[in-house]
C-alpha positions as a Markdown table, in Angstrom:
| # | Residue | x | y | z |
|---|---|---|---|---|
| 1 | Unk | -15.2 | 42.0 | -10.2 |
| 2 | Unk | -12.7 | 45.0 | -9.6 |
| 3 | Unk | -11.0 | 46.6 | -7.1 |
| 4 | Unk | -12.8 | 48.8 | -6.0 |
| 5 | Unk | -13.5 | 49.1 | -2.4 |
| 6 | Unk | -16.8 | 49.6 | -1.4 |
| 7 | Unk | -18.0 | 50.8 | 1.9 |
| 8 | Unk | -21.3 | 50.8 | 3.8 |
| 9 | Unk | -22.2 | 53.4 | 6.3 |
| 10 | Unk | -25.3 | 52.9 | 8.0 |
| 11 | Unk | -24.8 | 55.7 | 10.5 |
| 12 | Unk | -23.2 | 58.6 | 8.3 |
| 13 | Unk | -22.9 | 62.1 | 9.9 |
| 14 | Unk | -22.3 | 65.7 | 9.0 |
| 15 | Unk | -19.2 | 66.8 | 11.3 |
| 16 | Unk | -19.2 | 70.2 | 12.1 |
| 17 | Unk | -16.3 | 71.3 | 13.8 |
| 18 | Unk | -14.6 | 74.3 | 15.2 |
| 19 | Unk | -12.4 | 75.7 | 18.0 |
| 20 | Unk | -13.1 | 77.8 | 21.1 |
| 21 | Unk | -10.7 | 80.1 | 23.2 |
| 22 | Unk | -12.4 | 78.2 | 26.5 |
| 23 | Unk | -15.7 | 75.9 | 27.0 |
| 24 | Unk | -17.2 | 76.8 | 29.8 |
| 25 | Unk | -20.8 | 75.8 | 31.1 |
| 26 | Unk | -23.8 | 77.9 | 31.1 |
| 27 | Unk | -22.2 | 80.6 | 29.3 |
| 28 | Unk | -22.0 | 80.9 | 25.7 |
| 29 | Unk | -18.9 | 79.4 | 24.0 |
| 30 | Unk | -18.5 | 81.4 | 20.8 |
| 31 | Unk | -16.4 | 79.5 | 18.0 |
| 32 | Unk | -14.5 | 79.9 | 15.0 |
| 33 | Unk | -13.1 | 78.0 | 12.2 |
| 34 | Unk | -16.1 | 76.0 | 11.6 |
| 35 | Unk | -15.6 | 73.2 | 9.1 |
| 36 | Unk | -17.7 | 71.3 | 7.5 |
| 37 | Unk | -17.2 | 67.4 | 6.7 |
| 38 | Unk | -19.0 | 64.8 | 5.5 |
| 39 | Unk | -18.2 | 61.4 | 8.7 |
| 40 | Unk | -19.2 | 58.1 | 9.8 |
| 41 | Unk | -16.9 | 55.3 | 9.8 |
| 42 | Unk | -17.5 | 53.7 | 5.6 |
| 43 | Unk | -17.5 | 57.3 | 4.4 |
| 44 | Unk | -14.2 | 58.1 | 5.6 |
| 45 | Unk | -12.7 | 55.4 | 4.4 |
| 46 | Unk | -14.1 | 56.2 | 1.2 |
| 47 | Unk | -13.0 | 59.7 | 1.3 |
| 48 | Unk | -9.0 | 58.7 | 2.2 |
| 49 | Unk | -9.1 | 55.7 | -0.2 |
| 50 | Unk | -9.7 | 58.2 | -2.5 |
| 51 | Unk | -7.1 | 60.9 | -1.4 |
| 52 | Unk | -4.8 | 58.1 | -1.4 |
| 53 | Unk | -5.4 | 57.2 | -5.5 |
| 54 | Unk | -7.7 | 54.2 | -5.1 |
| 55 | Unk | -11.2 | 53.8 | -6.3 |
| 56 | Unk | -14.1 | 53.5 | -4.2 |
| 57 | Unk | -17.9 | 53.6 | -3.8 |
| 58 | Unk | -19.5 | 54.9 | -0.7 |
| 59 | Unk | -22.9 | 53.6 | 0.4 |
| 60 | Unk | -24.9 | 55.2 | 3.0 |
| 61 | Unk | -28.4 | 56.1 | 4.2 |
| 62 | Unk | -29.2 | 59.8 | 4.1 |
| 63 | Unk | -32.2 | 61.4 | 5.2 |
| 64 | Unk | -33.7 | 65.2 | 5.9 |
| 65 | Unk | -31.3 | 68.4 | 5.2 |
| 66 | Unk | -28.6 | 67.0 | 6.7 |
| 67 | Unk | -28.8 | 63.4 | 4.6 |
| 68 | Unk | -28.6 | 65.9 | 1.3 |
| 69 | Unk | -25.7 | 68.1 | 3.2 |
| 70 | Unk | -24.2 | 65.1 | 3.0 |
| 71 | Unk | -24.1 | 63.9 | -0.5 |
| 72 | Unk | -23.2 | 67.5 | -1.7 |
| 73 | Unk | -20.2 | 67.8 | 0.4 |
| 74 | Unk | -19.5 | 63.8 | -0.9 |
| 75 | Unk | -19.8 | 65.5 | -4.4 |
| 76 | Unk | -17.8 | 68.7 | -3.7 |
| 77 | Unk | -15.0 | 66.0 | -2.9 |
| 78 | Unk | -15.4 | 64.0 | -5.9 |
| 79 | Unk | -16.2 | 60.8 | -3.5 |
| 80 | Unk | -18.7 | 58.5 | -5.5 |
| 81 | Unk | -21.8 | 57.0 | -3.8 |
| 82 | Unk | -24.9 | 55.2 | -3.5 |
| 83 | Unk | -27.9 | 56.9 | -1.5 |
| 84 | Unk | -30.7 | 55.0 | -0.2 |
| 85 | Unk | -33.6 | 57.5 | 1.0 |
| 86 | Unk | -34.4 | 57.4 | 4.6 |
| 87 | Unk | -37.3 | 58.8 | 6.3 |
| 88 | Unk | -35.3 | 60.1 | 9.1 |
| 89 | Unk | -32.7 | 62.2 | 9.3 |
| 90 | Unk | -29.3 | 62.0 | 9.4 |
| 91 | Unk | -27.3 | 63.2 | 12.3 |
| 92 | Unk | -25.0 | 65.8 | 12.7 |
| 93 | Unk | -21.9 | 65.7 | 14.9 |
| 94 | Unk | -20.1 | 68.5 | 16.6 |
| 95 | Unk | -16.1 | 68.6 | 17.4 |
| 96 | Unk | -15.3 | 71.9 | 19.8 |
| 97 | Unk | -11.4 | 71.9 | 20.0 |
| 98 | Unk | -11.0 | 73.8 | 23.4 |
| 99 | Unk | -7.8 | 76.3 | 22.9 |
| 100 | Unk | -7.2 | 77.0 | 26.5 |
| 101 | Unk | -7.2 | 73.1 | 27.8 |
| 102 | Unk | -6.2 | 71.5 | 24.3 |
| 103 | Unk | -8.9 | 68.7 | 24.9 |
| 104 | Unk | -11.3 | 67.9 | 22.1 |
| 105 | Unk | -14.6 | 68.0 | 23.0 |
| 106 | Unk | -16.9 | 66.0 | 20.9 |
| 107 | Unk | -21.3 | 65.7 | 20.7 |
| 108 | Unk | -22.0 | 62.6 | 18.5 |
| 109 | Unk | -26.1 | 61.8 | 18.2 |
| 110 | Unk | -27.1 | 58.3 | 17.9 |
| 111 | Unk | -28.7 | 58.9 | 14.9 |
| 112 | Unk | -32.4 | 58.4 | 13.2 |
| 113 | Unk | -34.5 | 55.2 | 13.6 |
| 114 | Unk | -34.2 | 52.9 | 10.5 |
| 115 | Unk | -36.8 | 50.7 | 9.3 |
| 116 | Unk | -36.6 | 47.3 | 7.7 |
| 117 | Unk | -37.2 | 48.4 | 4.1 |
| 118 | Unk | -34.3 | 50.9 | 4.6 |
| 119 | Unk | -31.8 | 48.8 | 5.9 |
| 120 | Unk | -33.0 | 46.0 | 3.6 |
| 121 | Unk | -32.0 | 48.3 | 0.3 |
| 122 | Unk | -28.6 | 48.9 | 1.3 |
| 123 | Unk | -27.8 | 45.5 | 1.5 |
| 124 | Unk | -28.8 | 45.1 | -1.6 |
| 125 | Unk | -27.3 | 47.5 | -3.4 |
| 126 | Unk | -23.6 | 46.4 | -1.4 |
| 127 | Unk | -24.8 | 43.2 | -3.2 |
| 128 | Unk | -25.2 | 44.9 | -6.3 |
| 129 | Unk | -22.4 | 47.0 | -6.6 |
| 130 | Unk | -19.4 | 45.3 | -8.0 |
| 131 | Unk | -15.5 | 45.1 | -6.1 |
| 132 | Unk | -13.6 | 42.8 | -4.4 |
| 133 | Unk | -13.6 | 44.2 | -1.0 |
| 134 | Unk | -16.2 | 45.7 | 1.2 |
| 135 | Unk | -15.6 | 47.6 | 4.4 |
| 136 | Unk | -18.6 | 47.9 | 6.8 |
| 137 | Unk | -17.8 | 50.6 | 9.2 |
| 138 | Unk | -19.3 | 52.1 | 12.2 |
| 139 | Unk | -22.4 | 52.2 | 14.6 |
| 140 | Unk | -25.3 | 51.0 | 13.7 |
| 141 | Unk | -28.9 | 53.3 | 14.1 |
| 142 | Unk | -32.4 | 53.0 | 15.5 |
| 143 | Unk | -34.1 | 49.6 | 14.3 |
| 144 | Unk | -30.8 | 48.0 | 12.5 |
| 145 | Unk | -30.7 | 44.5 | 13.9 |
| 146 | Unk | -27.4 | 43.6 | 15.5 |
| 147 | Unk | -26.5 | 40.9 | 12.8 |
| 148 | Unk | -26.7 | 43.3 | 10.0 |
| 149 | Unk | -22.8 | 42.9 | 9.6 |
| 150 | Unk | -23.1 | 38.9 | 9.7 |
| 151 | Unk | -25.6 | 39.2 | 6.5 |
| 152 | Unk | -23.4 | 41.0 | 4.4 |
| 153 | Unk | -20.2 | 38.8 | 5.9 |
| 154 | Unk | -22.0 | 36.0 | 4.4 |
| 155 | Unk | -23.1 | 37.6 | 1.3 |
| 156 | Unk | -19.6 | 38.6 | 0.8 |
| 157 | Unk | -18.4 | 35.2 | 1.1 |
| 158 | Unk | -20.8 | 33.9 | -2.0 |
| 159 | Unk | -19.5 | 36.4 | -3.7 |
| 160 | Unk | -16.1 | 35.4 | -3.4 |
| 161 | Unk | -15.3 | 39.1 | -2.4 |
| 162 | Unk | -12.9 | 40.1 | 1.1 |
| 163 | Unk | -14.8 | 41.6 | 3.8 |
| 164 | Unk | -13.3 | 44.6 | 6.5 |
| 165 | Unk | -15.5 | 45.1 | 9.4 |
| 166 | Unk | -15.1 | 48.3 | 11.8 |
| 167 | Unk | -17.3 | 48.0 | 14.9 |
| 168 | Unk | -17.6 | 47.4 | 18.2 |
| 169 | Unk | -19.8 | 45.5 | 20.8 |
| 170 | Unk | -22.6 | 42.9 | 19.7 |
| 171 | Unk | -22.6 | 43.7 | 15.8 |
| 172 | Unk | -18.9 | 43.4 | 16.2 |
| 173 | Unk | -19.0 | 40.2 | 18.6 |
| 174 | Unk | -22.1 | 38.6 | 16.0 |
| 175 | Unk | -19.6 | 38.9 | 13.0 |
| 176 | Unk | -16.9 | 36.9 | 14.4 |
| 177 | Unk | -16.0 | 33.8 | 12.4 |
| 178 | Unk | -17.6 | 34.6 | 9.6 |
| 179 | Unk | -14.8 | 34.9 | 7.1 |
| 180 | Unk | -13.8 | 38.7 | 8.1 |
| 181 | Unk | -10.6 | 39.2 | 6.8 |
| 182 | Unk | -9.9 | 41.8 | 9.0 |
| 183 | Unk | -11.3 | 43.6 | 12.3 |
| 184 | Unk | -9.8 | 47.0 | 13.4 |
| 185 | Unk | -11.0 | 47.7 | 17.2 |
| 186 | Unk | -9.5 | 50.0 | 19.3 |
| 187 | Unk | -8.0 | 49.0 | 22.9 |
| 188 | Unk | -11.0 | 49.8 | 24.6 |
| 189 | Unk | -13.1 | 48.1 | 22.1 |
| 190 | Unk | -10.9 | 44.7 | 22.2 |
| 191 | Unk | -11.1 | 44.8 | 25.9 |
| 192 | Unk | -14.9 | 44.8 | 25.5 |
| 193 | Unk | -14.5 | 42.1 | 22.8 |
| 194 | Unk | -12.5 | 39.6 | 25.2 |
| 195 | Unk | -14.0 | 39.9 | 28.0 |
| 196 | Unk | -11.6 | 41.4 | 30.6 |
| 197 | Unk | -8.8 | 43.7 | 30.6 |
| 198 | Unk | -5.6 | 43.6 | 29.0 |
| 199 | Unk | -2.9 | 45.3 | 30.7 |
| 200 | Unk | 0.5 | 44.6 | 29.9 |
| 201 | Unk | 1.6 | 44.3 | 26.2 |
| 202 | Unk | 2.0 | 40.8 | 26.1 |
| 203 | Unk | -1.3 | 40.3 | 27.3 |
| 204 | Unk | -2.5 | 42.3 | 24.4 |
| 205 | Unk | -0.4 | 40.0 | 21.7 |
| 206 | Unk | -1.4 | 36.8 | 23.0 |
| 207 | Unk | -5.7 | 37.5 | 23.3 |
| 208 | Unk | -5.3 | 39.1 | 19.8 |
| 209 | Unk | -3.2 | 36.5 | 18.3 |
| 210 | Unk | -5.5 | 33.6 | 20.0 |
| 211 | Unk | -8.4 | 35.2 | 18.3 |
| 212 | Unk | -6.9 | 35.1 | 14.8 |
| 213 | Unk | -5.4 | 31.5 | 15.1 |
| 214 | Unk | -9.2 | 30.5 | 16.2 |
| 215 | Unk | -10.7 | 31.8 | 12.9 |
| 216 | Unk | -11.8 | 34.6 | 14.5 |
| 217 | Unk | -10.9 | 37.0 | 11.7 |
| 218 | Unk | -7.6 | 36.4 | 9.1 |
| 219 | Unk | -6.0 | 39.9 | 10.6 |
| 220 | Unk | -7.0 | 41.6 | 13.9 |
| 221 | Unk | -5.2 | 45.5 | 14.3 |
| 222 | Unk | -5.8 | 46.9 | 17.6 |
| 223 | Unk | -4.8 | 50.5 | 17.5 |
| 224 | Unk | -3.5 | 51.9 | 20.8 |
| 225 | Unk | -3.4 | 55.5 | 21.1 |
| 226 | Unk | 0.0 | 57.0 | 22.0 |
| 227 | Unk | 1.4 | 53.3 | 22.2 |
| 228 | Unk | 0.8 | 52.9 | 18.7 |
| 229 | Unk | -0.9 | 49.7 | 17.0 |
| 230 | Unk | -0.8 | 46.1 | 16.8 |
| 231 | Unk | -1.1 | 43.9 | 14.0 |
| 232 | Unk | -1.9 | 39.9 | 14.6 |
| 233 | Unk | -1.8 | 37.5 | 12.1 |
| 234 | Unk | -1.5 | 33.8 | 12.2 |
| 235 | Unk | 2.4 | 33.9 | 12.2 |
| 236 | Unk | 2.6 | 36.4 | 15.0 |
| 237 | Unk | 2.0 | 39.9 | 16.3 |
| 238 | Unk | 4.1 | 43.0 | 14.9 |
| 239 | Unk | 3.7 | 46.4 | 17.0 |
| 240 | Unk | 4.5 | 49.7 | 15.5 |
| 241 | Unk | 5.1 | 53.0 | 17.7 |
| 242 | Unk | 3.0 | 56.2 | 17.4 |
| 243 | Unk | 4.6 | 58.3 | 14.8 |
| 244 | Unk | 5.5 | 62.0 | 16.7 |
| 245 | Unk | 3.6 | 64.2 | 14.8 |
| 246 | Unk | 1.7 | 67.3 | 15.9 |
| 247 | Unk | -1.9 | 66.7 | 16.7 |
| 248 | Unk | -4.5 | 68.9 | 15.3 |
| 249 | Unk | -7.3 | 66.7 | 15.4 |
| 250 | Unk | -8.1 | 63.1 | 15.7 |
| 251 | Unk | -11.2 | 62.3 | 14.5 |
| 252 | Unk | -11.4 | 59.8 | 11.8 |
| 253 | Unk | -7.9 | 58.5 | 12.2 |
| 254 | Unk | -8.4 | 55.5 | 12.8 |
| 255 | Unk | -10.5 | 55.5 | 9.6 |
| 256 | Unk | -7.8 | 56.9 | 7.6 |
| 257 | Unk | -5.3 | 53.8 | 9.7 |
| 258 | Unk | -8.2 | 51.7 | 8.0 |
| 259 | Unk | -8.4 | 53.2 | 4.4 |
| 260 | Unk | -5.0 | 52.9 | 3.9 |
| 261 | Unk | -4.3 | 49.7 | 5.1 |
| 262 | Unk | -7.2 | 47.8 | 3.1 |
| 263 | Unk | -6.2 | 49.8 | -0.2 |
| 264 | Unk | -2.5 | 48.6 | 0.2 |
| 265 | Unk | -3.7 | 44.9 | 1.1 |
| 266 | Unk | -6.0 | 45.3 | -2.3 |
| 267 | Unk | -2.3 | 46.2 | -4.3 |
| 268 | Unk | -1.5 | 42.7 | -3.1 |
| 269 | Unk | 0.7 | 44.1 | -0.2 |
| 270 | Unk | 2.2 | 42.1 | 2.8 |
| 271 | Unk | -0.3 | 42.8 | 6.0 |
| 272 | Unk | 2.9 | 44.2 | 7.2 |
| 273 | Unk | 3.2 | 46.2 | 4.4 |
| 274 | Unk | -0.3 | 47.3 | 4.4 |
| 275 | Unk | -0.1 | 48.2 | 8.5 |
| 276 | Unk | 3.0 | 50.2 | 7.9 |
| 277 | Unk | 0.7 | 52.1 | 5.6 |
| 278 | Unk | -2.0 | 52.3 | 8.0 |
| 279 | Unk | 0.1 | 53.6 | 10.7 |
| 280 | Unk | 1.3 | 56.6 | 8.2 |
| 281 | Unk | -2.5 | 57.4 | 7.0 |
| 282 | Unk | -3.6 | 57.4 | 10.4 |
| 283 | Unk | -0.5 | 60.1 | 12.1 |
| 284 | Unk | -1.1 | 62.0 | 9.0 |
| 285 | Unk | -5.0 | 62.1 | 9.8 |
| 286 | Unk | -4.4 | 64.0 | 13.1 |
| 287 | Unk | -2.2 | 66.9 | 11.4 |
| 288 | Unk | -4.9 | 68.5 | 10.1 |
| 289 | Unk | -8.3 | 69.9 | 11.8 |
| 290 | Unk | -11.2 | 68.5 | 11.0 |
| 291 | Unk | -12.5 | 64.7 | 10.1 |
| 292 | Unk | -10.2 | 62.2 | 8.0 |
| 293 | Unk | -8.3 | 64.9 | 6.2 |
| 294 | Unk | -4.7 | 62.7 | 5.9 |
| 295 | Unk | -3.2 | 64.3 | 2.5 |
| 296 | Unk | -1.6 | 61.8 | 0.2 |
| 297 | Unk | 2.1 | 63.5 | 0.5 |
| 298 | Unk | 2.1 | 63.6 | 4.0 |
| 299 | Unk | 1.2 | 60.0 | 4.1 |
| 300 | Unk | 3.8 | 58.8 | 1.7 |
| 301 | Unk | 6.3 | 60.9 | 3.6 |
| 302 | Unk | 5.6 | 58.9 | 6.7 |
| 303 | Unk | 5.7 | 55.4 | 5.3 |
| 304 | Unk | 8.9 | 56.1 | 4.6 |
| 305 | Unk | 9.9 | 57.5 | 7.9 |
| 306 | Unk | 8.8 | 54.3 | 9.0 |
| 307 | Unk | 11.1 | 52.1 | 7.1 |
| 308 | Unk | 11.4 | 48.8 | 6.9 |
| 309 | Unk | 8.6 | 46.2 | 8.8 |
């Protein structure tokens, strides 16, 4: 084995984004800055690991001209991956970052239908490919059964290998239990997971830290917008603030939060530790336009500006 991190995307996009003076229906809303990244939840993890100095594989499905967009902006950033050849195609998102409001307007498609044979080969080649930690990330498409995640949680665990799951509703719900070593749901997404809302801080602590002490999942972190992020493990819960930074875009922090917390936990860091780092990756993710662009300066800068956990 190594350590490597390997992630699967079974949802990957192309994000296209750009800014506006003002978006304003029926008329046209001319834009500028467009950008062009390769998303989805596994391939920006891959991408930050790699900012970040770690090695990583990404695997995703890719289909049509926007499945090969994908893979040549992969290779224009020197990410390595795995393709597996869909019939469909794969989506492309759109970020608008209004000027005139400051909101973030984003268009995400759900994506081409997958059949059996397709989803089947990816599994197999996260089975294939060697390292000690996989990280399943995001949505799932068309025609992927909703305990897709519980497969590989279990081929993972005959493998002896640590496995990061980043989802939400039944895929995330299925997986539960089944030797994740850590889930990274947002507030909303938590909520969703328990059952009911969570409204005071405490209440927050205590549903998180219940679900880890029940085998659950070794680490739950719940990140919380402007509140910042939680991290429960069996000895307790430790909350970290939102680091003031300025925000030029948000998508695919909590990806980056993600990247940089599994690569510090495969250094043999604390969970602390690794959270810390997670908390830098993902401020540092927001200062720059576009998807998951934390720069690895930026991040180390932040860590310390944290201090001690």
């Amino acid at each position: 084995m190594s350590r490597r991190i390997v992630t699967l995307t079974l949802n990957p996009t192309v994000d296209v984004a750009s800014e506006a003076e003002m978006v304003r229906a029926v008329r046209k809303t001319r834009t500028r800055n467009e950008r062009f990244d390769p998303g989805g939840g596994g391939v920006n993890v891959s991408r930050v690991v790699r900012e970040l100095g770690g090695e990583t594989l990404a695997i995703i499905l890719a289909g049509g001209i926007a499945g090969s967009l994908l893979e040549q902006l992969l290779e224009q950033q020197g990410v390595p991956r795995r393709s597996i050849p869909i019939a469909g195609r794969t989506r492309m998102s759109l970020t608008v970052n209004d000027l005139s409001s400051r909101h973030e307007f984003r268009f995400v498609p759900e994506g081409p239908e997958v059949s059996e044979a397709e989803w089947r080969a990816a599994l197999a080649a996260l089975e294939q490919e060697p390292g000690d930690w996989i990280v399943a990330s995001g949505s799932l498409p068309r025609g992927v059964p909703d305990d897709i995640y519980v497969t590989a949680a279990r081929m993972a665990a005959r493998q002896g290998r640590k496995y990061v799951l980043d989802t939400s509703g039944a895929p995330l719900r299925a997986a539960l239990g089944q030797g994740l070593t850590l889930i990274k749901p947002s507030r909303g997404e938590f909520e969703a997971l328990v059952g009911r809302p969570l409204n005071t801080p405490r209440a927050l602590n205590e549903a998180a830290l219940a679900l880890v002490r029940e085998g659950a999942a070794e680490l739950i972190a719940v990140s919380l917008g402007h509140e910042g992020a939680l991290l429960a493990e069996p000895e307790g819960v430790l909350r970290l603030r939102a680091l003031d930074v300025p925000a030029l875009g948000a998508v695919g922090a909590g990806d980056s939060f993600l990247a940089a917390m599994v690569l510090k936990l495969s250094e043999g860091e604390s969970p602390r530790e690794a959270f810390a780092w997670g908390m830098a990756a993902g401020a540092a993710a927001v200062m720059r336009p576009g998807t998951a662009q934390p720069r690895r300066a930026d991040v180390e800068a932040l860590r310390r500006q944290i201090g001690s956990v």
